[in-house]
N, C-alpha and C positions, 0 to 999 in steps of 0.2 A: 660894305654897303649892301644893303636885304636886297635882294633878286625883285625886278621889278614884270606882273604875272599881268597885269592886264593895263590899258593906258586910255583916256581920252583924247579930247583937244586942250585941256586945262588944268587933267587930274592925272596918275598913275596910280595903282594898287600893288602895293607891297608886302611881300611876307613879314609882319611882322617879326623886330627883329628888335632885344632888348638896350642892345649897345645901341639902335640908332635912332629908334624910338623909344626910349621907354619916362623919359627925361618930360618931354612933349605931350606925352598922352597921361603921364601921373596929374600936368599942368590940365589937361582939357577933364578928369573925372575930379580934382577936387575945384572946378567949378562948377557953383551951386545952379545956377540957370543950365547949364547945358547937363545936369543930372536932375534936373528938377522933375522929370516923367519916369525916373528908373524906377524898379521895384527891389534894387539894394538900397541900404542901408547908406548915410555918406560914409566915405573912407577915411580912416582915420590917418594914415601915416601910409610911406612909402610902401611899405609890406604889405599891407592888405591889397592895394592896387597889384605888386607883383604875383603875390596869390591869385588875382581874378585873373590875372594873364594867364598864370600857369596851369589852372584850371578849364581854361579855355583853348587848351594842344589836343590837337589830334594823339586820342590812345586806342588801345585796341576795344573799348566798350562803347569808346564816345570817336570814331573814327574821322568822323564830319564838323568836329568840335574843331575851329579856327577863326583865329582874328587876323586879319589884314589892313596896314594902314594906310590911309588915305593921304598921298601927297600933293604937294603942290609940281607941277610939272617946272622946271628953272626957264625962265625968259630967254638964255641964250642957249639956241640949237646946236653948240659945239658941246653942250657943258651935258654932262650924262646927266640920264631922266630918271634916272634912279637916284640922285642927290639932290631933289626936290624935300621943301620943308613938307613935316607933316603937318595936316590940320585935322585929321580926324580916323576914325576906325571904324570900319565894318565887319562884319562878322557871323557866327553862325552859335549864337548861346546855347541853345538847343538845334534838336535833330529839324533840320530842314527851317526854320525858323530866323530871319534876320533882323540881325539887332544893327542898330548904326549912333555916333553922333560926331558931332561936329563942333570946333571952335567957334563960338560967338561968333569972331571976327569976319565969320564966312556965310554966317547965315543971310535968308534973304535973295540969294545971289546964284542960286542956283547948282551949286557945288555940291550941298546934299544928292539932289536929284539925277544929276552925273555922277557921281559915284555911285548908287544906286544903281541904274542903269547899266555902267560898264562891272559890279557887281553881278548882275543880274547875266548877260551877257557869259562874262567868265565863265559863273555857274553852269551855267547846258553846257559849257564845253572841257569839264574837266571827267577824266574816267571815274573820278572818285566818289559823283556824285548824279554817273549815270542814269543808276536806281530811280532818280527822282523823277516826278512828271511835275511837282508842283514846290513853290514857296511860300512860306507866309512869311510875315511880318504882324505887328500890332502895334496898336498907338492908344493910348489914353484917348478918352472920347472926350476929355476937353484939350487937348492938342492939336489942334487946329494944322500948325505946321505940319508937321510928320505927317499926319493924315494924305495933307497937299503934295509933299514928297515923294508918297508910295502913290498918289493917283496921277503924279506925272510920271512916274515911271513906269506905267501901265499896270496898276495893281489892282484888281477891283475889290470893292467888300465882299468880305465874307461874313463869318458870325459877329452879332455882337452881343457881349457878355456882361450881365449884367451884376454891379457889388461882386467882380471878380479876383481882383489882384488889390493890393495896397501899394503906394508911393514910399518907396523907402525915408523919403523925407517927411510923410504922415504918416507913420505907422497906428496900426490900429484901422483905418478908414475905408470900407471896399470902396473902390471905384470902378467904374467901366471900362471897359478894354474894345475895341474895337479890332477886328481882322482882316487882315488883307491878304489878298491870294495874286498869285501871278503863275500862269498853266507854262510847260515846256511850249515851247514852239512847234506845230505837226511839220513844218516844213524840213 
C-alpha cells in the first residue's frame, strides 16, 4: 500500500505507486473527456501511459518532477486511509507548475478543489520544495472548469497566453492558455 503524505476530510494524497495505482489511472488518461484539455497526444496502449509515469520521477535534473494520486478516503474509520480507491492525480509536469485530473465520476463535486488545496497545502510544507515562494497552474481559456478549481483554491490569474499550446487531441491549432499563480503563505 503507497504511503499516504497528506489527507482531507474526503480525499488522501498518495505517492504514487505502480502496483496500486497504475491499473486506475491508465483507466482515467485513456478517457477522452477528462484528457480532453491536455497538451499530449491520446495514449495509445498501456506503455506509453507507463512512460508518462516514468518520466514524471523525481531525478536529479528534474528533482520536483512527481505525481501523486488522489484517493478516495474508505467510509469505515477502522479501515486504513491509505486503502482508499483512487480517482485521480496530481502532480508537478514541470518545475513548480501543477498539473491535475480527475475521473468523471467525481467531477462537479468538489473533490478536484480539495485535492488541490490539500496539494497545495502539502507543497509549503515539504523540504524539497522549499526554494519555492510560488505555483502555477494553467487551464485552456475555454475550460471553464479547471479555471473554477484553481480560483477555489485560491489561485489568482496570472498571464494569459495567447495561440500558445495546442490540444493533444487537436493538433495543429494554437489555443489559449490561461495562468494561475498561488504565493507561499508569509505567515
Amino acid at each position: 500500500m503507497a504511503p499516504v503524505v497528506a489527507s482531507s476530510p474526503r480525499l488522501t494524497l498518495q505517492v504514487f505507486s505502480v502496483p496500486d495505482h497504475f491499473e486506475a489511472y491508465y483507466e482515467l488518461e485513456m478517457d477522452p473527456e477528462v484528457t480532453k484539455w491536455s497538451s499530449n497526444p491520446p495514449f495509445k496502449d498501456k506503455e506509453e501511459v507507463l512512460q508518462k509515469l516514468n518520466n514524471r520521477r523525481p531525478t536529479p535534473e528534474k528533482p520536483w518532477s512527481q505525481t501523486w494520486a488522489i484517493c478516495l478516503k474508505p467510509e469505515d474509520p477502522d479501515v486504513d486511509e491509505g486503502s482508499g480507491k483512487f480517482v485521480g492525480a496530481i502532480g508537478l509536469p514541470r518545475e513548480i507548475d501543477v498539473g491535475y485530473r480527475i475521473s468523471r465520476a467525481y467531477w462537479g463535486k468538489g473533490f478536484m478543489t480539495e485535492a488541490l488545496v490539500m496539494f497545495v497545502d502539502m507543497f509549503w510544507k515539504l523540504d524539497d520544495y522549499a526554494k519555492y515562494n510560488r505555483i502555477s497552474a494553467h487551464a485552456d481559456s475555454e475550460n471553464g472548469a479547471s479555471m473554477r478549481v484553481m480560483e477555489k483554491a485560491g489561485f489568482k490569474k496570472g498571464e494569459y497566453k495567447k495561440a500558445f499550446y495546442e490540444r493533444g487531441a487537436v493538433p495543429g491549432v494554437k489555443l489559449d492558455l490561461q495562468e494561475f499563480y498561488i504565493e507561499r503563505p508569509t505567515s
